[in-house]
py3Dmol code that shows the C-alpha trace and the ligand (Angstrom):
import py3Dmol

protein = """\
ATOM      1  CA  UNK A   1     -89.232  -9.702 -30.213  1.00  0.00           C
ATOM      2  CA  UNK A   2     -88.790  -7.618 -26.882  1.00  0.00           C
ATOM      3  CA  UNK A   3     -92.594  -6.089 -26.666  1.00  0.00           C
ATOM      4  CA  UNK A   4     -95.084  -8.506 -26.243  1.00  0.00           C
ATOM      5  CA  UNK A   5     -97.622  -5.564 -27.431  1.00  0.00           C
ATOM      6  CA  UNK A   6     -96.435  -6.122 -31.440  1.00  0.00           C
ATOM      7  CA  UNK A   7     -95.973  -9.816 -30.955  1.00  0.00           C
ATOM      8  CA  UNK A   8     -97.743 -12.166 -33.866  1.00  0.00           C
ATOM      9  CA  UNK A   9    -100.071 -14.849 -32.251  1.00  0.00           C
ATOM     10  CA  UNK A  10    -101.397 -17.940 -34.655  1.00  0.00           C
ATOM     11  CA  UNK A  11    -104.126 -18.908 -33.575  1.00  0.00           C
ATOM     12  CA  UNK A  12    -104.767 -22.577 -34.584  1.00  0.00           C
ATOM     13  CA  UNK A  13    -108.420 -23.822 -34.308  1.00  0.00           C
ATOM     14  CA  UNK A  14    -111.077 -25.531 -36.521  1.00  0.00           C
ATOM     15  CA  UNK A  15    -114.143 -24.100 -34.462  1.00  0.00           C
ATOM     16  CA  UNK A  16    -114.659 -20.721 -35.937  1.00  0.00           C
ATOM     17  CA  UNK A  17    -116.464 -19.127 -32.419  1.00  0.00           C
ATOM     18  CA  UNK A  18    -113.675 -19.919 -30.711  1.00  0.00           C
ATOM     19  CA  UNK A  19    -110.860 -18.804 -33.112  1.00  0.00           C
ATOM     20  CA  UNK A  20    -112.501 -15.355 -33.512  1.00  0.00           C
ATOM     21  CA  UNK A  21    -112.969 -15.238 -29.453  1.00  0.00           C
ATOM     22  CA  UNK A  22    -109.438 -15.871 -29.101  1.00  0.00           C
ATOM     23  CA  UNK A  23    -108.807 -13.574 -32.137  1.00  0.00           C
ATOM     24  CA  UNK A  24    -110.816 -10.762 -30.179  1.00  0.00           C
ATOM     25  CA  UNK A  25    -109.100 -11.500 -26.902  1.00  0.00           C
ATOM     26  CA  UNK A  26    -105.339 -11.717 -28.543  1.00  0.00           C
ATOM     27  CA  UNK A  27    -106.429  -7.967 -30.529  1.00  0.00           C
ATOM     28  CA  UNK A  28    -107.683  -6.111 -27.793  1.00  0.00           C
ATOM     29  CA  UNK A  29    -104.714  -7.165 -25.586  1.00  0.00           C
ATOM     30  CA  UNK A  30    -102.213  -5.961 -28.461  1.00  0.00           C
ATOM     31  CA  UNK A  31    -101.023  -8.398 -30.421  1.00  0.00           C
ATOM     32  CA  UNK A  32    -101.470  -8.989 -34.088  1.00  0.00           C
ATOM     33  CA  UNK A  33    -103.214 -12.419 -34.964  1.00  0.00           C
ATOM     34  CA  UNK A  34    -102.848 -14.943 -37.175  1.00  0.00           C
ATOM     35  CA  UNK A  35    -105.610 -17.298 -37.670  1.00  0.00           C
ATOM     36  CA  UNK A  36    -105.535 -21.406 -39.167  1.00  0.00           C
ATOM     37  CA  UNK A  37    -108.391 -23.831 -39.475  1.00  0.00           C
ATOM     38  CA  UNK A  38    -106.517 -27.053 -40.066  1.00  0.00           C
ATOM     39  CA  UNK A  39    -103.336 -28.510 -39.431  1.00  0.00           C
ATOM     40  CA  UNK A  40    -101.824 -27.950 -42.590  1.00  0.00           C
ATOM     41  CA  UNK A  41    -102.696 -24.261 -42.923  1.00  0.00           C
ATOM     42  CA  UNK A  42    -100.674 -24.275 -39.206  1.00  0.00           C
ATOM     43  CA  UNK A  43     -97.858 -25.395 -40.630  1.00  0.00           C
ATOM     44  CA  UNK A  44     -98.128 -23.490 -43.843  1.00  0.00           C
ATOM     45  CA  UNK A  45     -98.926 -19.881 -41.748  1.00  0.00           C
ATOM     46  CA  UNK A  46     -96.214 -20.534 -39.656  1.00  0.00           C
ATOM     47  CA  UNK A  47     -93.292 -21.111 -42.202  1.00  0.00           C
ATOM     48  CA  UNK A  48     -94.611 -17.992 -44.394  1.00  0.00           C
ATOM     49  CA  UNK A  49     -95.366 -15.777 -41.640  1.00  0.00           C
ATOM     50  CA  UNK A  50     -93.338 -16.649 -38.554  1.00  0.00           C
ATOM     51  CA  UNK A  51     -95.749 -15.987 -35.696  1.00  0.00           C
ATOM     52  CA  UNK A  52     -93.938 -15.179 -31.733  1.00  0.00           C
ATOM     53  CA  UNK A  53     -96.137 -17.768 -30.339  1.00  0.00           C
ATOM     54  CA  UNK A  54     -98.587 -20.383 -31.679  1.00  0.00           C
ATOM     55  CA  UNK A  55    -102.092 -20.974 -29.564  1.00  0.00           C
ATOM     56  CA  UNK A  56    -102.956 -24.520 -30.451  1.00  0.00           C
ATOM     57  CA  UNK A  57    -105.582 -26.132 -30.390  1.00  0.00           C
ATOM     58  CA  UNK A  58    -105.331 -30.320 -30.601  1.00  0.00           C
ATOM     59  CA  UNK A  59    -108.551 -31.690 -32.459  1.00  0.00           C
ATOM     60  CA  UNK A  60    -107.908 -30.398 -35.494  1.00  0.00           C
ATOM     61  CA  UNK A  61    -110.496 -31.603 -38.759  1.00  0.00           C
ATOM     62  CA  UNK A  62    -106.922 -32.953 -41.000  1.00  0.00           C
ATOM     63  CA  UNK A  63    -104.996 -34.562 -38.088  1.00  0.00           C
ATOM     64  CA  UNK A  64    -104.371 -33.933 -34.149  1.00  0.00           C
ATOM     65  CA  UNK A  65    -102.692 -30.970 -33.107  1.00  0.00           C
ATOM     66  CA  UNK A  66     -99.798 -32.752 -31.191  1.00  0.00           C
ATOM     67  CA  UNK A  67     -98.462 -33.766 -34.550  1.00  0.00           C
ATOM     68  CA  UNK A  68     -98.125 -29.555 -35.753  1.00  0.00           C
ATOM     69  CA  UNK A  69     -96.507 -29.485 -32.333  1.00  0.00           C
ATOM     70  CA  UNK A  70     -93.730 -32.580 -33.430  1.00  0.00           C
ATOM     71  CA  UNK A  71     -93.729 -30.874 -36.614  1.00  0.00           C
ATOM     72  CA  UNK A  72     -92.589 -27.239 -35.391  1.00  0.00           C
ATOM     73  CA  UNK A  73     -90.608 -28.729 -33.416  1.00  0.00           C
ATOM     74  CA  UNK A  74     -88.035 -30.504 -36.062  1.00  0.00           C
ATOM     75  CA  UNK A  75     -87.292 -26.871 -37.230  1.00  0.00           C
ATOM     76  CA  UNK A  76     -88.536 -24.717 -35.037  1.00  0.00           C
ATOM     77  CA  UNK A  77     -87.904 -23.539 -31.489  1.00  0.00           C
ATOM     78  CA  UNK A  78     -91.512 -20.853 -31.268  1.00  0.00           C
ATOM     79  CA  UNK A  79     -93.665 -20.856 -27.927  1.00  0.00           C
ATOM     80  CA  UNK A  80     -96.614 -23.336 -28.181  1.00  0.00           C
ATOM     81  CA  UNK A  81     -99.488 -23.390 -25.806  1.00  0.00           C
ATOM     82  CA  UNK A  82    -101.808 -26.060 -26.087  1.00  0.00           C
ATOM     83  CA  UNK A  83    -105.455 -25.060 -26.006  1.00  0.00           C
ATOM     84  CA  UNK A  84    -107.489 -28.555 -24.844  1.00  0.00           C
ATOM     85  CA  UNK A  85    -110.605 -29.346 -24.029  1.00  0.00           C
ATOM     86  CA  UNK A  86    -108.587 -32.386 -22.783  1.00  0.00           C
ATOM     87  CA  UNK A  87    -108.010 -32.467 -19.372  1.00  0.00           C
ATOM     88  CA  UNK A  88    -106.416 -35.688 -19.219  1.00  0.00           C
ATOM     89  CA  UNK A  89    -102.994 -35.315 -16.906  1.00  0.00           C
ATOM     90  CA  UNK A  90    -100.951 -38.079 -19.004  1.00  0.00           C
ATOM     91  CA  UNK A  91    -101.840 -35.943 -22.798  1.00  0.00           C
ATOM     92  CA  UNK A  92    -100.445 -33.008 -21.142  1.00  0.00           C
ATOM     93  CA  UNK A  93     -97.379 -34.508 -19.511  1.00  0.00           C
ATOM     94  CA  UNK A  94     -96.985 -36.098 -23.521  1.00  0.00           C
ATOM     95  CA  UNK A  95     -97.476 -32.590 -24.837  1.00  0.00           C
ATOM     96  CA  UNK A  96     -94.931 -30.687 -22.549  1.00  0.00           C
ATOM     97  CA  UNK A  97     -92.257 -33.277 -22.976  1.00  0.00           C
ATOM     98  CA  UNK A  98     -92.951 -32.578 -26.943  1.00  0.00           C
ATOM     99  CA  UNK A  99     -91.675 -29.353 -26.649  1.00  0.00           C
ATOM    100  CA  UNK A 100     -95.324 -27.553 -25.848  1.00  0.00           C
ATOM    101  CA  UNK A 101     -94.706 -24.342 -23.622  1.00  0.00           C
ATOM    102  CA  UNK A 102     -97.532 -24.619 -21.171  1.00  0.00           C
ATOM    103  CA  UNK A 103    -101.377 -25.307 -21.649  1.00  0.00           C
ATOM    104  CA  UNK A 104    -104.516 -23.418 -21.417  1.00  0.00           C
ATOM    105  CA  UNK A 105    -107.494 -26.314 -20.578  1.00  0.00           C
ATOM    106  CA  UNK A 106    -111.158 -24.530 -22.371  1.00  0.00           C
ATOM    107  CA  UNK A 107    -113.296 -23.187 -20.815  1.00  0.00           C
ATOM    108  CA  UNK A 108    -110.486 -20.708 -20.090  1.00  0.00           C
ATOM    109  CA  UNK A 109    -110.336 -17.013 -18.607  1.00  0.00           C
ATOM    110  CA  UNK A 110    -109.066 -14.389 -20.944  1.00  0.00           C
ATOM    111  CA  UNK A 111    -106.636 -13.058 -17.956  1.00  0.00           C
ATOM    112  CA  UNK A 112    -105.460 -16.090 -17.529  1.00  0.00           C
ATOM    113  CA  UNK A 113    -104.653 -17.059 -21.064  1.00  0.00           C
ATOM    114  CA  UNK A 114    -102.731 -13.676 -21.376  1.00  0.00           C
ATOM    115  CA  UNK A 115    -100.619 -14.059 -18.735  1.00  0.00           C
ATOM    116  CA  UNK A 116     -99.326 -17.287 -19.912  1.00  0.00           C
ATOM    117  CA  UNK A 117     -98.665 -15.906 -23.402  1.00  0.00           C
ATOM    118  CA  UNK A 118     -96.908 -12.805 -21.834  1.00  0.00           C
ATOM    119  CA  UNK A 119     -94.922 -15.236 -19.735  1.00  0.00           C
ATOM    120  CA  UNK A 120     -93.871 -17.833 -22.625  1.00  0.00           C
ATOM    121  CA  UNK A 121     -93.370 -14.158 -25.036  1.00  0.00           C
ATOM    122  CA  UNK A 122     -91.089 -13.143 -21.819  1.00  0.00           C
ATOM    123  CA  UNK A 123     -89.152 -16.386 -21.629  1.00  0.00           C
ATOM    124  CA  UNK A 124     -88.631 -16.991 -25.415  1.00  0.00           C
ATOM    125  CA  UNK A 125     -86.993 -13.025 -25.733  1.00  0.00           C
ATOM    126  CA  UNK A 126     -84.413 -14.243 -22.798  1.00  0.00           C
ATOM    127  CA  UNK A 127     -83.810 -17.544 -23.171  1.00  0.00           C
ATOM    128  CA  UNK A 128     -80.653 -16.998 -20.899  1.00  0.00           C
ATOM    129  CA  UNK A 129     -80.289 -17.718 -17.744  1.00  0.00           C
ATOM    130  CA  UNK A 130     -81.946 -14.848 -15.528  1.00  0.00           C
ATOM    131  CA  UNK A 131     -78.864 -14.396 -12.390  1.00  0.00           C
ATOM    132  CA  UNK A 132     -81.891 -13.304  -9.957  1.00  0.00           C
ATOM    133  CA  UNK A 133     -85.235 -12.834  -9.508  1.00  0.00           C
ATOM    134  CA  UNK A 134     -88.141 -11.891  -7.345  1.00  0.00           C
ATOM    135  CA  UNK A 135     -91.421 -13.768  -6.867  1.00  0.00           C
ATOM    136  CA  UNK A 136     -93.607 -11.833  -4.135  1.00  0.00           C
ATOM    137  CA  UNK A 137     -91.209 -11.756  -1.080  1.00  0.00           C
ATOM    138  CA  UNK A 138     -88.963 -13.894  -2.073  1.00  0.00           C
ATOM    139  CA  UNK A 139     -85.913 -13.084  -3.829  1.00  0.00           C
ATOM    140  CA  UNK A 140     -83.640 -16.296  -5.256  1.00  0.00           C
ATOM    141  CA  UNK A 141     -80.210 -15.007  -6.789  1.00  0.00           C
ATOM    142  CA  UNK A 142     -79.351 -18.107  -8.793  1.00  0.00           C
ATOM    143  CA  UNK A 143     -75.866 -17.440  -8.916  1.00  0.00           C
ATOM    144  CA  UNK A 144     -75.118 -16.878  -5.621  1.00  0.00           C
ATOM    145  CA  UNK A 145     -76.944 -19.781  -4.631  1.00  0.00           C
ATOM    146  CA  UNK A 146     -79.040 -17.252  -2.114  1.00  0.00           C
ATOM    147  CA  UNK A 147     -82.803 -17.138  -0.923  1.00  0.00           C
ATOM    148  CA  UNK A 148     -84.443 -14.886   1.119  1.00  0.00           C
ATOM    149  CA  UNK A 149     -87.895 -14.441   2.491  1.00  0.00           C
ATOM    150  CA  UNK A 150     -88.774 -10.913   3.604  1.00  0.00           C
ATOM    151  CA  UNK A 151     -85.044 -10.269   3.905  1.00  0.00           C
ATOM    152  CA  UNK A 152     -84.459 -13.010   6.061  1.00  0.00           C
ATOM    153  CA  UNK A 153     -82.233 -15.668   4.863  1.00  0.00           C
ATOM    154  CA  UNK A 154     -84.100 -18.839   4.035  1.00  0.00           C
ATOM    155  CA  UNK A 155     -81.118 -22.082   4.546  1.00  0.00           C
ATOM    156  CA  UNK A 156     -82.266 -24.607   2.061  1.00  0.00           C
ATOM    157  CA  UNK A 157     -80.124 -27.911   1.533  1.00  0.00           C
ATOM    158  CA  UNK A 158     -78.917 -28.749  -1.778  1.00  0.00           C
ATOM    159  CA  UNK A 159     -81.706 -30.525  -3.287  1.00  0.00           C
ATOM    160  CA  UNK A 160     -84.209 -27.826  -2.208  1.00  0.00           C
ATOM    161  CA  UNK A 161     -82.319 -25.242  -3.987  1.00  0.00           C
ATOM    162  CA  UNK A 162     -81.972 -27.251  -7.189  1.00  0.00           C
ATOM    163  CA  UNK A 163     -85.476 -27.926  -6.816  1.00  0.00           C
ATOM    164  CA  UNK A 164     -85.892 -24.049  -6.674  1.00  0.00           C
ATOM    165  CA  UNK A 165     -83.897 -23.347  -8.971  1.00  0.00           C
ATOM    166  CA  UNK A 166     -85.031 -25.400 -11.802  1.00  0.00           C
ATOM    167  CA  UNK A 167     -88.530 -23.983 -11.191  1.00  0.00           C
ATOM    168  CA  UNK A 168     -86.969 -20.514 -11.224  1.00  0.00           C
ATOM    169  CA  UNK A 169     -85.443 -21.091 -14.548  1.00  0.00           C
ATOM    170  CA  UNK A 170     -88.640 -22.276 -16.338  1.00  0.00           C
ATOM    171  CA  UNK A 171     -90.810 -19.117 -14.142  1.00  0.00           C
ATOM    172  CA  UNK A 172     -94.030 -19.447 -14.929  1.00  0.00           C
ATOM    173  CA  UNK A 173     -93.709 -22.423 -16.867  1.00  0.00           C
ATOM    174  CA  UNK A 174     -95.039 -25.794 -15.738  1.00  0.00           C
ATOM    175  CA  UNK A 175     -91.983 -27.969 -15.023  1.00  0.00           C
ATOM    176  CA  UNK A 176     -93.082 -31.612 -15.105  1.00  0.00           C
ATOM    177  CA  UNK A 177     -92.797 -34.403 -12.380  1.00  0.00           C
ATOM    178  CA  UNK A 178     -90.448 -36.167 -14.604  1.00  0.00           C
ATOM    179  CA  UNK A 179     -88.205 -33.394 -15.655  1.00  0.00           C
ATOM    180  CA  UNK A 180     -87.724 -32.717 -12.142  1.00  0.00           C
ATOM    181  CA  UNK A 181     -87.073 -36.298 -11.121  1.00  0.00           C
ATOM    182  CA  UNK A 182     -84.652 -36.482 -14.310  1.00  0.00           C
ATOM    183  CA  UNK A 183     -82.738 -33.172 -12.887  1.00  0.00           C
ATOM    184  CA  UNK A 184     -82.716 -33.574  -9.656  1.00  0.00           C
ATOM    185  CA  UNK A 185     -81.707 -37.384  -9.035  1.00  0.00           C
ATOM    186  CA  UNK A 186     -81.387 -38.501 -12.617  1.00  0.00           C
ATOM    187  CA  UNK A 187     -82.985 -40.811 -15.305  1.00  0.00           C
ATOM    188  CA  UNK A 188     -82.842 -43.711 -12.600  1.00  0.00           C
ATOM    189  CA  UNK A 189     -85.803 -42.131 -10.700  1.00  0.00           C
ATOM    190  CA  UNK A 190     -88.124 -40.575 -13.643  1.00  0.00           C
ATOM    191  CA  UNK A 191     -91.267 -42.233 -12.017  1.00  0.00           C
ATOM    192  CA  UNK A 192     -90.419 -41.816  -8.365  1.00  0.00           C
ATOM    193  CA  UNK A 193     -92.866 -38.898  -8.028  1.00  0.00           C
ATOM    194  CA  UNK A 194     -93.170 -38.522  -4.190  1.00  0.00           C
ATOM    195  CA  UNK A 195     -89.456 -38.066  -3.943  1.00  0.00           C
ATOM    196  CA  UNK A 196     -90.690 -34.902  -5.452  1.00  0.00           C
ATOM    197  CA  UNK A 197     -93.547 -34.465  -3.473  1.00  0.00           C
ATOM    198  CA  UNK A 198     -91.612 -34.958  -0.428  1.00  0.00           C
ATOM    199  CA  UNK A 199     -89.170 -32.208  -1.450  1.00  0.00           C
ATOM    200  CA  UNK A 200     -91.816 -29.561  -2.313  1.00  0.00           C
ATOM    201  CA  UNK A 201     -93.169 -30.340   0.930  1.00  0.00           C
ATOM    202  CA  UNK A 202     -89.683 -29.484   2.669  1.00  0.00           C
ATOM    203  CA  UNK A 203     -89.245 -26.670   0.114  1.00  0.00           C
ATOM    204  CA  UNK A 204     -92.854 -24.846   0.443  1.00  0.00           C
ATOM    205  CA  UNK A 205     -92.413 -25.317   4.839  1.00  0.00           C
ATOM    206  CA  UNK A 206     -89.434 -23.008   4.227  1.00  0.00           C
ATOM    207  CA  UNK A 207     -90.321 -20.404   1.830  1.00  0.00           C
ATOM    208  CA  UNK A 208     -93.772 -20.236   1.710  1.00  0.00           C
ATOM    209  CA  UNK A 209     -95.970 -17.473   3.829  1.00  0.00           C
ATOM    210  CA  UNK A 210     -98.804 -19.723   4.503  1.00  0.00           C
ATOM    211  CA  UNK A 211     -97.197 -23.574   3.525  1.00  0.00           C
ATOM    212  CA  UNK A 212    -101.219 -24.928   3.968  1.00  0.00           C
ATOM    213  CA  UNK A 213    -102.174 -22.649   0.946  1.00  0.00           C
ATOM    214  CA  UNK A 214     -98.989 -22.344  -1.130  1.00  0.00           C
ATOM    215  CA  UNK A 215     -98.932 -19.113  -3.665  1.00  0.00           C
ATOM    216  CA  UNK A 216     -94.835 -19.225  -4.689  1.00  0.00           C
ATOM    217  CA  UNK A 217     -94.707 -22.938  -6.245  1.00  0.00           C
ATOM    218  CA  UNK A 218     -98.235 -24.201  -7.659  1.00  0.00           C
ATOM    219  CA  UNK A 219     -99.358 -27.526  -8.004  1.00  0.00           C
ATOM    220  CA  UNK A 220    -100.598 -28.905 -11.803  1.00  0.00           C
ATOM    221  CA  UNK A 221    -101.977 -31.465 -10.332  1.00  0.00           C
ATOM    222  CA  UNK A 222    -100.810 -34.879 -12.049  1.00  0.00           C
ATOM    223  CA  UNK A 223     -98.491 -32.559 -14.479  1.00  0.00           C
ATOM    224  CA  UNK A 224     -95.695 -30.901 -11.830  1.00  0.00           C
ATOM    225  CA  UNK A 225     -95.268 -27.344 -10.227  1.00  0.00           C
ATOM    226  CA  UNK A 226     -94.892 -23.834 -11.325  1.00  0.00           C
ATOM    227  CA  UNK A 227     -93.156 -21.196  -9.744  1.00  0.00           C
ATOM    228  CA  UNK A 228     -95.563 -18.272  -9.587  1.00  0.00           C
ATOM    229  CA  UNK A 229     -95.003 -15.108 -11.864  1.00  0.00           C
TER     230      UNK A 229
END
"""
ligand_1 = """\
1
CA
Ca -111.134 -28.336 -32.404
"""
view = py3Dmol.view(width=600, height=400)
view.addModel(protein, "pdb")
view.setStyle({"model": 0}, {"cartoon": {"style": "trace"}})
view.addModel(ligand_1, "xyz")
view.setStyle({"model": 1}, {"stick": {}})
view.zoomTo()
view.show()
């Protein structure tokens, strides 16, 4: 799939408003839709009809929708977002380190919930390694190892460029506080989350425009950061 316009969405949700919202949203934007009530007609819809990207909602009438997530995941590598009421930091945290592309928390904006499909549609169709990219004036040429601001070249130690980098690879996606820590200094320090805050902080003073109101690298606050799209 290369054109997010003819991509298949499967919408997964019990509440019938909100799956023919969604539904209405997903249609006007240009995709096709899929729609499931229950977990089992998830996993059912998604093995006959192989949806792009599965919305997903997690209170689900037959069982909790983190368990279609494990299951999709034993044989299955499709975009998931997680549609929650939840906005309990720790159940997404669980949810992206099960394999769960990024999360939409309800009540959501329809602008916002398309961009993140786009971007997880985007990401699944080239899963390899992009060599450089651009994110407003900044320009990061992974291989390289250059950044720039405005054409000025930004000198970021090593950390701070892995720390870039990582975000870089996963654009758009919410990289979480442990996955960092894991990457950057290793399974020793998974829970040592200012070490991370302390390099965003060095990271953002170099690279952002205005470091007091940061638009490159968002905060999820509790979850981790995103580089912005
Ligand atoms: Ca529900």
């Amino acid at each position: 799939m290369t054109t997010s316009d003819l991509a298949t969405i499967l919408v997964v949700e019990d509440e019938i408003s909100i799956r023919r919202l969604l539904g209405n949203i997903l249609e006007l934007s240009g995709f096709r839709v899929l729609e499931a009530d229950s977990a089992a007609a998830a996993l059912k819809t998604a093995r006959l009809r192989c949806p792009d990207l599965v919305l997903l909602d997690l209170g689900l009438p037959d069982d909790d929708g983190s368990r279609v997530l494990a299951e999709l995941r034993e044989w299955n590598a499709i975009p998931v977002i997680v549609l929650s009421a939840r906005s309990e930091e720790n159940e997404k945290v669980r949810l992206l380190e099960m394999g769960a592309d990024d999360f939409v928390t309800k009540p959501f904006g329809s602008s916002e919930l398309i961009a993140r499909i786009k971007a997880a549609l985007r990401r699944s169709a080239s899963p390899d390694n992009v060599p450089a990219l651009s994110v407003g004036p900044l320009k990061i040429d992974l291989v390289a190892r250059q950044v720039t601001l405005q054409g000025e070249a930004v000198v970021l130690a090593r950390k701070e460029f892995g720390l870039l980098a990582l975000l870089a690879r996963h654009r758009g996606k919410v990289v979480t506080h442990s996955t960092l820590l894991r990457e950057l200094w290793g399974p020793v320090h998974a829970n040592d989350v200012h070490y991370v805050r302390i390099l965003i902080q060095k990271l953002r003073g170099k690279i952002e425009p205005d470091p007091g109101a940061p638009s490159l690298i968002l905060t999820e606050l509790g979850v981790g950061y995103r580089l912005a799209q």
